[in-house]
C-alpha positions in Angstrom: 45.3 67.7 91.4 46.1 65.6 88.4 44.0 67.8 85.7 45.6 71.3 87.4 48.9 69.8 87.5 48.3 68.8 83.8 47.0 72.3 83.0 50.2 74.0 84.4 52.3 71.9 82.7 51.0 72.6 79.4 50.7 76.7 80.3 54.7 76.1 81.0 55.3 74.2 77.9 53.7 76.3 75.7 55.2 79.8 77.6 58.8 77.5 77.6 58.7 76.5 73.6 56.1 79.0 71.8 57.5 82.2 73.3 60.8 82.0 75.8 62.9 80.2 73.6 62.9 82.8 70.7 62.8 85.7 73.4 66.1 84.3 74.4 67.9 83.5 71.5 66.5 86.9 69.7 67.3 89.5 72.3 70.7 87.2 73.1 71.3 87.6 69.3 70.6 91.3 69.8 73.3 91.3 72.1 75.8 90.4 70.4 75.3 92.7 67.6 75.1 96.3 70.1 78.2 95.0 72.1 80.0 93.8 68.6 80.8 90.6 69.8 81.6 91.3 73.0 81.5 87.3 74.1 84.7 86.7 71.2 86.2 90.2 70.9 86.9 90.0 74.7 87.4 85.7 75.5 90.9 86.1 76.6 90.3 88.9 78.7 87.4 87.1 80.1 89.8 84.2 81.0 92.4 86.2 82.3 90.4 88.2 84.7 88.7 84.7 86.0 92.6 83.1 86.8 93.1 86.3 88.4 90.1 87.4 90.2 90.5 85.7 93.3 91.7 88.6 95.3 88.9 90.5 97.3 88.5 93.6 99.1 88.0 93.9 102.9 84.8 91.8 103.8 83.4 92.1 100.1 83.7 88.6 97.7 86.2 88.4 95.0 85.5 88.2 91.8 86.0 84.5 91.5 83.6 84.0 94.5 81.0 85.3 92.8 81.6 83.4 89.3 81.8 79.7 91.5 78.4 80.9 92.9 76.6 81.3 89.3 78.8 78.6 88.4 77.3 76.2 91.0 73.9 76.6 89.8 74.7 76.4 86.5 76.5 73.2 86.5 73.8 70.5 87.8 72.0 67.8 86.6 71.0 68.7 83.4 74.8 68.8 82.4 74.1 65.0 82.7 70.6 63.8 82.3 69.4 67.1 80.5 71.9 66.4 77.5 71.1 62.6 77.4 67.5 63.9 77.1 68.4 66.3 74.0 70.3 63.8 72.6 67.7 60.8 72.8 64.8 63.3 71.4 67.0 65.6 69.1 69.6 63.1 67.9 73.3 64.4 67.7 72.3 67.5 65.9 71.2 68.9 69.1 74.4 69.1 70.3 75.3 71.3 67.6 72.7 74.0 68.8 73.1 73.7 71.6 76.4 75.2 71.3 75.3 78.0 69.3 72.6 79.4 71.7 75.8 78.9 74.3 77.2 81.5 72.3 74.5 83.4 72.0 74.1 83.4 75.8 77.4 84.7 76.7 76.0 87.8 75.5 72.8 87.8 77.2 74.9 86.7 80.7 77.1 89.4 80.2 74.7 92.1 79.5 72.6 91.1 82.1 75.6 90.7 84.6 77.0 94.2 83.7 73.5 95.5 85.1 73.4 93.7 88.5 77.2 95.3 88.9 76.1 98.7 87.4 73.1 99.2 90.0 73.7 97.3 92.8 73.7 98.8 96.4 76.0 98.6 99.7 75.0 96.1 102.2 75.2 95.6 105.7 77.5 92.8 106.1 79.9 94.6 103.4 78.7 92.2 100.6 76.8 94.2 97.4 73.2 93.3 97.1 71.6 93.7 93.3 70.2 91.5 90.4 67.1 92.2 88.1 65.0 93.2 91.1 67.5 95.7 91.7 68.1 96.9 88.3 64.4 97.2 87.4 63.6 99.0 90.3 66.5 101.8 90.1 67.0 101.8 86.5 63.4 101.7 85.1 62.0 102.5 88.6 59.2 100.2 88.7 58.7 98.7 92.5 55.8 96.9 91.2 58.0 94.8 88.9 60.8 94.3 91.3 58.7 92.9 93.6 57.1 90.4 91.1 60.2 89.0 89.8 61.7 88.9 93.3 59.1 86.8 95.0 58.7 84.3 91.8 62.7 83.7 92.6 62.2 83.3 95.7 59.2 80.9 95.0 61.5 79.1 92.4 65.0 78.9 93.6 64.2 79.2 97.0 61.6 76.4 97.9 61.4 74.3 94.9 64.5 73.9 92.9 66.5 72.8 95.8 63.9 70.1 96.6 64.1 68.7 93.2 67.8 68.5 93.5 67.6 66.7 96.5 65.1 64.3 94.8 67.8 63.6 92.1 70.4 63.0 94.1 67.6 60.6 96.4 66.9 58.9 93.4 71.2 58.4 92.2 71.7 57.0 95.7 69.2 55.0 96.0 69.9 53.0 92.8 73.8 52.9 92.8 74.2 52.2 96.7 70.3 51.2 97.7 70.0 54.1 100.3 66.7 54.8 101.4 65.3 58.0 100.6 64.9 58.4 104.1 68.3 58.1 104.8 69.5 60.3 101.9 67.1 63.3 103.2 68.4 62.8 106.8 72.3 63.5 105.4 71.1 66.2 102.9 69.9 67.9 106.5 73.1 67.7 108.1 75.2 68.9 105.8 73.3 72.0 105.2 72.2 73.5 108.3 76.1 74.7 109.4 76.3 75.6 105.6 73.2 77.5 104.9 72.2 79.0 108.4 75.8 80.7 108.3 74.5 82.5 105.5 76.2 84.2 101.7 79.5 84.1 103.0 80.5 80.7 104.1 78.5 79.3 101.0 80.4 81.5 98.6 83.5 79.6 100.1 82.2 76.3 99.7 81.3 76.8 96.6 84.9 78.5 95.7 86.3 75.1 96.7 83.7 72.8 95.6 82.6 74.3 92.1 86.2 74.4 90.2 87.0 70.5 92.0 84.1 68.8 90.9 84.3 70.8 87.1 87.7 70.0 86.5 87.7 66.1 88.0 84.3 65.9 85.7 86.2 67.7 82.4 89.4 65.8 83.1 87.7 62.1 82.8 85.8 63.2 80.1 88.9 64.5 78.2 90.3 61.2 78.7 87.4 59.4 77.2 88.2 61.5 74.2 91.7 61.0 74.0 91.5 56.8 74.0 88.8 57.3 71.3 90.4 59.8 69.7 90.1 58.4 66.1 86.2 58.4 66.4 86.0 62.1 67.4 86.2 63.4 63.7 83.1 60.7 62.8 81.7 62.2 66.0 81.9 66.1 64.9 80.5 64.7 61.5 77.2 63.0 63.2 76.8 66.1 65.0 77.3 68.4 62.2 75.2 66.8 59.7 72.5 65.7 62.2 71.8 69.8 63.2 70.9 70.2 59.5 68.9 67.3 59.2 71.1 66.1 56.5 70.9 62.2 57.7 68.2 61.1 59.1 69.4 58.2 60.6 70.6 60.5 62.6 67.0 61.9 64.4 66.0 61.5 67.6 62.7 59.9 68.7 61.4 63.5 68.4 62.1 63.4 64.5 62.8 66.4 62.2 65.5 68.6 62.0 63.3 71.9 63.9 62.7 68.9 66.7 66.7 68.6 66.8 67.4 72.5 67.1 64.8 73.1 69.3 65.6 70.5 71.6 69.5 71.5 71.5 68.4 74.9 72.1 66.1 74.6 75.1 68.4 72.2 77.0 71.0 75.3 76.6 69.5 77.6 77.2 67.8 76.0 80.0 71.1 74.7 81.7 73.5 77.7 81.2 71.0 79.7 82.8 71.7 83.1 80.6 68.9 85.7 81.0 66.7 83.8 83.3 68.1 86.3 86.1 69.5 84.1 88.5 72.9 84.8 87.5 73.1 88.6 87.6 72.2 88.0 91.3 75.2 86.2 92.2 77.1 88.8 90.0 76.1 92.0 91.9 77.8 90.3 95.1 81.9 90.7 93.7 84.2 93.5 94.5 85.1 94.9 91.3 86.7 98.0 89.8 84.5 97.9 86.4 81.4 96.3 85.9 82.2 94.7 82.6 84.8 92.8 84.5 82.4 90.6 86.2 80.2 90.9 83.1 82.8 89.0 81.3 83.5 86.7 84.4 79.9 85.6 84.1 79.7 85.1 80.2 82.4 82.3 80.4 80.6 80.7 82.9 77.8 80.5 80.0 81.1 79.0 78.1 81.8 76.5 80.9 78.9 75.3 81.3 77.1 74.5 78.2 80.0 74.3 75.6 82.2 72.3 78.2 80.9 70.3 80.8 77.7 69.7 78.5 79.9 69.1 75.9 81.7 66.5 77.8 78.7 64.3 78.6 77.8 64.8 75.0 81.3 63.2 73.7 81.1 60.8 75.9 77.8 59.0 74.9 78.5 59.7 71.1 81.6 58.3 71.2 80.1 55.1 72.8 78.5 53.9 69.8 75.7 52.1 69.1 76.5 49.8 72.1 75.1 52.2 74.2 73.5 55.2 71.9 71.9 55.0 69.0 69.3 57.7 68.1 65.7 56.9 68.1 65.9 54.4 70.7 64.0 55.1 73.8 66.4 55.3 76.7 66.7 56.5 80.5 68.1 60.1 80.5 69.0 60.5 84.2 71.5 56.5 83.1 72.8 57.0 79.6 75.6 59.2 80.7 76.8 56.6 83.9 76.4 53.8 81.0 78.7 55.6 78.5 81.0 56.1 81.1 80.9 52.2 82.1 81.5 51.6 78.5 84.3 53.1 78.5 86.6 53.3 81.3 84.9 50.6 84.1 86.6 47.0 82.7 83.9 45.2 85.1 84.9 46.7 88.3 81.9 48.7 89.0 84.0 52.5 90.1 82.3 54.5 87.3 78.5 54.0 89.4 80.4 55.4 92.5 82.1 58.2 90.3 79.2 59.2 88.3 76.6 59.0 91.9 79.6 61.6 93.5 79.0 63.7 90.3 75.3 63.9 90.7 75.9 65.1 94.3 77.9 67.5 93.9 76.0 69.1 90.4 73.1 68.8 92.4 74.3 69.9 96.1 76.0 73.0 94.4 73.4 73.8 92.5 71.3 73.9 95.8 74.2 76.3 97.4 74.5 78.4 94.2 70.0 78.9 94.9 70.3 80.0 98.6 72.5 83.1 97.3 69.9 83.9 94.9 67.3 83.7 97.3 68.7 85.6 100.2 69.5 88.7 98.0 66.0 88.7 96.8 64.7 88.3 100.5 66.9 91.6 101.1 65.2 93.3 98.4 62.1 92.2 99.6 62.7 93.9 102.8 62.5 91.0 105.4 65.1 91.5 107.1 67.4 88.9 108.9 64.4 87.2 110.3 63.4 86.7 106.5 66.9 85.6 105.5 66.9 83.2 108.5 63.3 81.9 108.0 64.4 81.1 104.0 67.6 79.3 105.1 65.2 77.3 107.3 62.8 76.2 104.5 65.4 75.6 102.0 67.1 73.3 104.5 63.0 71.2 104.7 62.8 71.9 101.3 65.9 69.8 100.4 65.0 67.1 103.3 61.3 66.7 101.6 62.6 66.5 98.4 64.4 63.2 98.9 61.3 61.8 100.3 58.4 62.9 97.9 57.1 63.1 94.6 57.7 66.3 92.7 55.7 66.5 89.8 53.6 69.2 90.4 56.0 71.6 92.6 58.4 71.3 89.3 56.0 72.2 86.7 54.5 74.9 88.9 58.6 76.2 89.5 59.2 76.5 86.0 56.2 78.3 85.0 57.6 80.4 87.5 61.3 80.7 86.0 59.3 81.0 82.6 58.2 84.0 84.2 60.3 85.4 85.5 63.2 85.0 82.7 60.3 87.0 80.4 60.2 89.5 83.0 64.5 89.8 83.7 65.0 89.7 79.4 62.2 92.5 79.3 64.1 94.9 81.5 67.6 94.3 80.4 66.4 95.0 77.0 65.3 98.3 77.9 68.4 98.9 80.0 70.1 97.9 77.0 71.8 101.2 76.3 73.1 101.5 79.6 75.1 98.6 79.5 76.2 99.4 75.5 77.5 103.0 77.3 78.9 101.2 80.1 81.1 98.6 78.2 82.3 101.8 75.5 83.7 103.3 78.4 86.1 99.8 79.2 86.5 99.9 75.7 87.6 103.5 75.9 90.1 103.4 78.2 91.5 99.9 77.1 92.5 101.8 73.7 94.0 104.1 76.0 96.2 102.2 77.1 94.7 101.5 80.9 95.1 97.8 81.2 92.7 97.7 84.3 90.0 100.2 83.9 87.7 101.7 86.6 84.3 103.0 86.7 83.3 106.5 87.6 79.9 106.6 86.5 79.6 110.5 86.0 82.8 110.2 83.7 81.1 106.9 81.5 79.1 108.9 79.4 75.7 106.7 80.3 72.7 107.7 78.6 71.0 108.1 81.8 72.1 109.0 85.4 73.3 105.9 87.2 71.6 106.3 90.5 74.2 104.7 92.9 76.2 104.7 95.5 79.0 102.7 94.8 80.7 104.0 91.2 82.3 107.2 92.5 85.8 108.8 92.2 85.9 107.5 95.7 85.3 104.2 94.9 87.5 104.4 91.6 90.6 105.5 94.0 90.0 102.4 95.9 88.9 99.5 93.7 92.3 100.3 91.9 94.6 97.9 94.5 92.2 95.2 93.1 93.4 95.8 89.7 97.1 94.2 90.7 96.9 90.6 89.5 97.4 88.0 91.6 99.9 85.8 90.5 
């Protein structure tokens, strides 16, 4: 088990570094160019439709519901440990690429967001169902592929993420309060069964109370770390500068070199925001909207939010620390160095920043696990399993985060992101070729923006699309409804 779990971990390393990381950053580069920038050009609109998105319609979920969703998975651990770890084997300078491949991905989440809206289909329970499975069955009209991407999902986000989540948070408790695993898994249980049996809905409202709570509390301390240290920040910006160009080397991490340092920023973005490995677009397909670029936009600032704030606020945070607690080239503990910054800081010797930080790690992790079951369950619906599928998932997910507490994870990880490897080659092939779809598709908002409509609305015979958009949700119909959505709410 040692040598295969050895053998999978190099196939996923070499897939991860040698291929997916210039797949991503190329077609997200791409991106940008065909939509002209949409991720700059259209930043206050994206902002503004996200304060006011939290109306729904009927049974369907808002907007906002569906952004806290991809925003729950996106914001987990690796905001915390996964920047300490870019930072300890990049140096400063990762932080620097970091944030440009943030940038990069707003395009890729959009574009890939503006699909799952553009193809998804009526469900049911009156929430949309769609994502790449979706999209690369009805748009390119391969079953085959669909299938493939929608069972390694399930296999990724469904069994195995949620149980290394679990394991994190196992691992935070255990050290700050000395709870036994045992103990840990047995409240992980609780909590979810009258979450996750109840199904999309009620987790789409936990997560619309949870996701923007724990973000802001998290931003807020941060920002105040900043502001008492505020004369360091500019010596700060410097190291980080000078650092991505490999212009000090003082300032390497243990990794050494300055293509070490961007590709080590650019993987841990990449990697946490989550743009074009087709989780997101899944969560996406779910909101009531009256155009699809809306939630395309929506879903591109949560790429904003994500890497180029909340990782940016562990970043400042152990930077502006010093060499007290960071100094590059040191070996250190990735899953600590943020909870030590923070003690540096703001604790004086009474011991609150280990509670803080431990109530951090539970909710990025726990929400991260929330954000997966929504991911899952649409792709059990595309799979065709029915409600019996969808209740049989909620069951494993809920062992699967109970066993993660309890065991050792080394090869279940390495075998889940081969699989996310996978399937994100798979999710950036198909929106690629889908490209001109979503180019047509965001002219026409364009269109009738310079027409003065301040809320536009999607009739997809009237768009101008490249190709026939088989669906069965952007008609006239639909137009003359979605319109009482496009009142904001104040």
């Amino acid at each position: 088990m040692s040598s295969f779990a050895d053998a999978v971990s190099a196939v996923e390393g070499f897939v991860s570094t040698r291929i997916l990381v210039y797949v991503l950053i190329g077609l997200g580069t791409l991106f940008t160019i065909v939509t002209r920038g949409v991720q700059f050009r259209h930043f206050p609109q994206a902002v503004r439709l996200m304060l006011h998105s939290r109306k729904g319609s009927g049974e369907a979920l808002s907007s906002f519901q569906a952004f806290t969703v991809g925003l729950a998975s996106r914001v987990g651990t690796g905001n915390i440990a996964g920047v300490a770890l870019a930072l300890i084997v990049g140096g400063p300078g990762a932080i620097f690429w970091m944030w440009v491949v943030a940038f990069v991905g707003m395009a890729t989440s959009f574009m890939e967001s503006l699909l799952a809206q553009m193809y998804k289909i009526p469900w049911g329970d009156r929430i949309y169902r769609g994502g790449p499975a979706y999209y690369i069955e009805r748009g390119l009209g391969s079953r085959t592929w669909g299938v493939i991407f929608a069972a390694l999902l399930v296999f990724s986000y469904g069994l195995i993420f949620p149980m290394v989540q679990s394991n994190t948070i196992a691992l935070q408790f255990s050290s700050a309060m000395h709870l036994s695993p045992w103990a840990t898994a047995c409240i992980l249980v609780l909590i979810s069964i009258p979450i996750m049996l109840k199904g999309l809905r009620v987790v789409a409202r936990v997560t619309e109370l949870v996701v923007p709570f724990m973000a802001i509390v998290y931003l807020a301390i941060a920002g105040f770390v900043v502001v008492i240290n505020i004369t360091a920040v500019p010596q700060v910006c410097a190291d980080i500068v000078r650092g991505a160009f490999g212009l000090d080397q003082a300032l390497a991490g243990t990794a050494g070199g300055l293509f070490a340092t961007l590709l080590n920023g650019a993987k841990r973005g990449l990697f946490s925001n989550e743009a074009g490995q087709g989780s997101m677009p899944n969560g996406a397909a779910t909101a009531e909207v009256a155009h699809p670029v809306q939630q395309g936009l929506i879903q591109a600032l949560g790429t904003f939010v994500d890497t180029v704030l909340v990782c940016s606020a562990t970043a400042f945070m152990i930077l502006l620390a010093g060499p007290e607690v960071f100094r590059p080239g040191r070996e250190y503990t990735d899953s600590l160095l943020a909870q030590d910054a923070l003690t540096y800081h703001l604790d004086g010797g009474t011991g609150w920043t280990v509670g803080f930080m431990t109530l951090v790690v539970f909710l990025f992790a726990y929400s991260s696990t929330l954000g997966y079951s929504v991911f899952a369950e649409v792709n059990i619906d595309y799979l065709g399993w029915g409600q019996r599928g969808v209740r049989a998932l909620h069951i494993l997910m809920i062992v699967a985060v109970g066993l993660g507490a309890v065991t050792e994870l080394t090869l279940a990880w390495n075998l889940a992101d081969l699989a996310l490897a996978l399937m994100t080659i798979v999710n950036m092939v198909a929106v690629a070729l889908l490209m001109r779809q979503g180019v047509a598709c965001l002219r026409d908002y364009d269109r009738q923006r310079a027409a003065g409509i301040a809320e536009p609305v999607f009739v997809a015979e009237d768009a101008g699309l490249p190709k026939q958009l088989p669906t069965q949700v952007w008609t006239r119909e639909h137009a003359e409804v979605s319109r009482s959505l496009m009142t904001p709410t104040e």
